[in-house]
C-alpha positions in Angstrom: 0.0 0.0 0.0 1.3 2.9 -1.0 2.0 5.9 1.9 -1.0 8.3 2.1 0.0 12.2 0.8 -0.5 14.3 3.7 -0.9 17.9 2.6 -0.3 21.4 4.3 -4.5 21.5 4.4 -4.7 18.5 6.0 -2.4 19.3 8.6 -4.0 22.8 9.4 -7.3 20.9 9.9 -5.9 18.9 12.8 -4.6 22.2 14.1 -8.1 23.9 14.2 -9.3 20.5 15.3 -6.8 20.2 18.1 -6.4 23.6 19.3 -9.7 25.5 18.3 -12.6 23.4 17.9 -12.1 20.1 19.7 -14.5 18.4 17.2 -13.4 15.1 15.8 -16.6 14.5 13.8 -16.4 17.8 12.1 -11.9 17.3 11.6 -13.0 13.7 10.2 -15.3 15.2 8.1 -13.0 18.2 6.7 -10.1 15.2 6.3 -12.4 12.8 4.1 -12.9 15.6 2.1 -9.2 16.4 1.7 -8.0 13.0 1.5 -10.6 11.8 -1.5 -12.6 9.0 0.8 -12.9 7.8 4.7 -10.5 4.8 3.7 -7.9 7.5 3.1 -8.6 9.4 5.7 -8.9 7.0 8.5 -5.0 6.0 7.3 -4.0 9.9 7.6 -5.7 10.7 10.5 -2.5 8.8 12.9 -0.5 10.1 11.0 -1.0 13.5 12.2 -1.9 12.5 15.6 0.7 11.4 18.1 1.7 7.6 18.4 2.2 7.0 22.3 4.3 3.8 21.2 7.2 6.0 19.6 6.8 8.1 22.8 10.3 6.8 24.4 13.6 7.8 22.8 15.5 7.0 26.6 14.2 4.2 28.4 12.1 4.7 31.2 14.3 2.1 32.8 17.6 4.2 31.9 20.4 3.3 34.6 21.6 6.5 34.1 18.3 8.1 35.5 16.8 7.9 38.9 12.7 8.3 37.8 9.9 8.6 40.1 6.4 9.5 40.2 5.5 12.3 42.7 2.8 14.3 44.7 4.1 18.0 45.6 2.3 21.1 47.0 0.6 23.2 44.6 -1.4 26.6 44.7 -4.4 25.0 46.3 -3.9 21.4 46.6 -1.2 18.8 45.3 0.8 18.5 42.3 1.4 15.4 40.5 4.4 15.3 38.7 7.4 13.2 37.4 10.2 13.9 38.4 13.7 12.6 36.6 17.5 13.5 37.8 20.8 11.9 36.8 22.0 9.4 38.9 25.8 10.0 39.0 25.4 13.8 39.2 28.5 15.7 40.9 27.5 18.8 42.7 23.9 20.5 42.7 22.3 20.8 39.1 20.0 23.4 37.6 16.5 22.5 37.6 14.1 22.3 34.7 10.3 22.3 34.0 9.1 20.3 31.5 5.8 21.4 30.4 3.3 19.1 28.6 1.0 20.2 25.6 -2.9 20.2 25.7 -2.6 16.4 26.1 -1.3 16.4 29.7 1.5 14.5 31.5 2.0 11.7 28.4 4.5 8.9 28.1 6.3 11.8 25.2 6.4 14.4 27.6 7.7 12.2 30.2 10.7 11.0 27.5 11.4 14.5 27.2 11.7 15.0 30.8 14.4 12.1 31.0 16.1 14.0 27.5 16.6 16.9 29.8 17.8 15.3 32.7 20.8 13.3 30.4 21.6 16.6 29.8 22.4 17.1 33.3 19.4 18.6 34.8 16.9 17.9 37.5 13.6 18.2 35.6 10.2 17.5 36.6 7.3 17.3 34.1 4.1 18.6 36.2 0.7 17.6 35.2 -1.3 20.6 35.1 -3.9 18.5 34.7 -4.0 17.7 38.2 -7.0 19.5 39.8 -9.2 17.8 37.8 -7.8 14.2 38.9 -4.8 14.3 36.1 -4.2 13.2 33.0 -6.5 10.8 31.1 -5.7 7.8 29.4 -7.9 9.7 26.5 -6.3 12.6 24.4 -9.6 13.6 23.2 -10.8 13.7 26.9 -7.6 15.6 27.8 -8.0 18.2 25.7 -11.7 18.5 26.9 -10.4 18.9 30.0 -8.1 21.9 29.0 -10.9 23.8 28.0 -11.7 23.9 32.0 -8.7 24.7 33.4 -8.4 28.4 34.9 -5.6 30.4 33.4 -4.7 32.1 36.9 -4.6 28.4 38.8 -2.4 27.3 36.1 0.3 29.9 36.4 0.1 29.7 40.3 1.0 26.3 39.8 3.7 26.7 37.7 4.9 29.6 40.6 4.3 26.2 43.4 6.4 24.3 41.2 9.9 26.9 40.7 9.3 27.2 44.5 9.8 23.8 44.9 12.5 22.9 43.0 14.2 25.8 44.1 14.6 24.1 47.3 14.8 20.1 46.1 18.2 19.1 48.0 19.8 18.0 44.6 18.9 21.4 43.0 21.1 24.7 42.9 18.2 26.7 43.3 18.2 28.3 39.7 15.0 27.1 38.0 14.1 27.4 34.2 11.5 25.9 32.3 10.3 24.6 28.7 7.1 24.2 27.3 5.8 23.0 23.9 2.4 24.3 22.6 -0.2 24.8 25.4 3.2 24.3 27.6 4.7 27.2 25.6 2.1 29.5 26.5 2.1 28.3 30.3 6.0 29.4 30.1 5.3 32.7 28.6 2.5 33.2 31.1 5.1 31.7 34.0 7.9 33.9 33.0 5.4 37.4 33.5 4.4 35.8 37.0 7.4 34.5 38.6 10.1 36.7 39.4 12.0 33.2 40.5 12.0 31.7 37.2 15.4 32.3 35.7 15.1 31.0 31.9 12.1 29.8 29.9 12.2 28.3 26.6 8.7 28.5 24.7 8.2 26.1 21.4 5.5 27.7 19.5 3.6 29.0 22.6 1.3 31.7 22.4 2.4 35.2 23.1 1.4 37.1 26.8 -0.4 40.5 26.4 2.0 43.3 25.3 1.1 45.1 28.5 2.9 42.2 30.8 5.8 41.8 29.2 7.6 44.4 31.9 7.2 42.1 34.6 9.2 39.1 32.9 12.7 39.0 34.8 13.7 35.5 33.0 15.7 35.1 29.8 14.2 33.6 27.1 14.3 31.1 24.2 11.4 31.3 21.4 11.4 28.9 18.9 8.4 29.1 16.6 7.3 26.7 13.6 7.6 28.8 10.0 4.1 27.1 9.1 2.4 28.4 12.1 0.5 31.0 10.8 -1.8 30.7 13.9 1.0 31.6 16.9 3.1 33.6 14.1 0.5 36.4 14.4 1.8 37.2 17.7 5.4 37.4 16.7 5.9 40.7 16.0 4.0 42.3 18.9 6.2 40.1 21.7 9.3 41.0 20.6 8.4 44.8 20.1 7.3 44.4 23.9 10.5 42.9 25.2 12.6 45.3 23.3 11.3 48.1 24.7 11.4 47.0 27.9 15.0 45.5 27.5 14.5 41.7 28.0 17.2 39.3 27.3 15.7 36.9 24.8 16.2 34.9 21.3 13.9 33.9 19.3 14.2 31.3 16.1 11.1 30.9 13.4 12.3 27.1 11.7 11.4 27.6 7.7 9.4 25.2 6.1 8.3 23.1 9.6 5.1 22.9 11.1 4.0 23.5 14.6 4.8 20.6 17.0 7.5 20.0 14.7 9.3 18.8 17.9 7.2 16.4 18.9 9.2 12.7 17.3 5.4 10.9 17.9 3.3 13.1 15.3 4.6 11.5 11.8 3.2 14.1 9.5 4.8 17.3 11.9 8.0 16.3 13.2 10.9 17.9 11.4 14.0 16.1 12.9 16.4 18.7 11.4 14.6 21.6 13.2 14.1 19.7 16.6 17.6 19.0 16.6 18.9 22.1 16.5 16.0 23.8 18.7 16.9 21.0 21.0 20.7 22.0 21.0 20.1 25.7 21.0 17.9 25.0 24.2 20.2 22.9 26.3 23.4 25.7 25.6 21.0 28.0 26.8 19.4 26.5 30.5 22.9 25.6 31.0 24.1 28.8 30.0 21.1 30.3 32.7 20.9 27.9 34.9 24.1 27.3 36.3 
């Protein structure tokens, strides 16, 4: 069987779908249209959705890695979380949050918590998720339950979770944090809230309001997808904001790649060339921060 084309249309469907509309029957519909019949569709359609069984690039068994599932104090009630540190570490590390997309704490999120802590970080991948019981097995669910969540709970979470891994015995007390998608946004949001949080690296997040960008005291990394017409609207109005106000930041549109073209699950939107090198850029720059 030959491999089904996926086009640029088809892929900005499952955007709306997945960030606008949360309406498979409608997505399904749009797709069959695209693809020429439901058989074709029905093949695309995983394509552009993540595979949880390419989820784990470093083994969740890695003897380099100490791993463990954990309950901390949040704004208003506890925190789950997972929390990954390297085992042979010599001296007190930076710290790193790892924050998930509008799918919650997954088994991708949690590889890329055990990416970051190879690189020699403590990070712990929160699930924001966690007020309303956590993270369903579900995506569809999950991003239901996204729709719910309270903006201002979420960043005060976020502020619970710098507190504590400020003060997490292996830690140095410098805390940064990454976030892809929905995460990116939580960063951005984070980094105008928490005068604590030292670096944050947003993968095609959306942008705060203009009028909060003062309050950021963090550096920042912005890496956005060249396809991503959607988040790309902000663009120019963040980076206006934090020149003026004289924030230290980067940021890095990746030609030709869609958005989540980091995630190595989603077939159809992962660009390995640009991952890598956000991927490198982001680890020179927490270490660079967060030392």
């Amino acid at each position: 069987m030959e491999k089904p084309v996926i086009t640029q249309a088809m892929i900005n469907a499952y955007d709306e779908y997945t960030h606008l509309t949360l309406d498979r029957r409608s997505f399904m519909d749009k797709l069959t249209k695209l693809a020429g019949s439901a058989t074709a569709a029905a093949a695309i359609a995983p394509l552009l959705a993540a595979n949880k069984a390419a989820a784990e690039v470093v083994a969740e068994n890695d003897d380099r890695l100490t791993s463990q599932d954990i309950t901390y104090p949040g704004s208003g009630g506890d925190m789950k979380g997972y929390l990954v540190q390297p085992k042979n570490a010599s001296g007190k590390l930076g710290a790193v949050i790892v924050i998930h997309e509008n799918r919650g704490l997954n088994p991708h999120i949690r590889d890329v918590a055990r990416r970051m802590a190879l690189e020699g970080f403590v990070a712990l991948a929160p699930d924001f998720l966690s007020p309303q019981g956590g993270t369903p097995e579900n995506e569809d669910q999950a991003r239901d339950m996204f729709s719910k969540l309270d903006a201002a709970t979420v960043t005060a979470n976020g502020e619970a979770t710098v507190i504590y891994l400020s003060k997490l015995d292996t830690a140095n007390g410098n805390v940064g944090a990454i976030g892809f998608c929905w995460g990116g946004g939580a960063v951005n949001n984070l980094a105008v809230k928490s005068p604590e949080l030292k670096a944050g690296v947003a993968y095609y997040g959306a942008q705060p309001p203009a009028s909060d960008v003062h309050n950021i005291k963090a550096a920042l990394l912005l890496h956005y997808a060249g396809l991503d017409d959607r988040i790309n609207a902000g663009i120019d109005a963040y980076r206006k904001a934090l020149e003026e106000n004289g924030k230290k930041f980067e940021i890095y549109v990746y030609d030709g790649v869609n958005h989540a073209f980091n995630n190595d699950t989603s077939a159809a939107r992962y660009d390995k060339a640009a991952a890598d090198l956000a991927w490198g850029r982001t680890v020179e720059f927490l270490k660079r921060n967060l030392a």
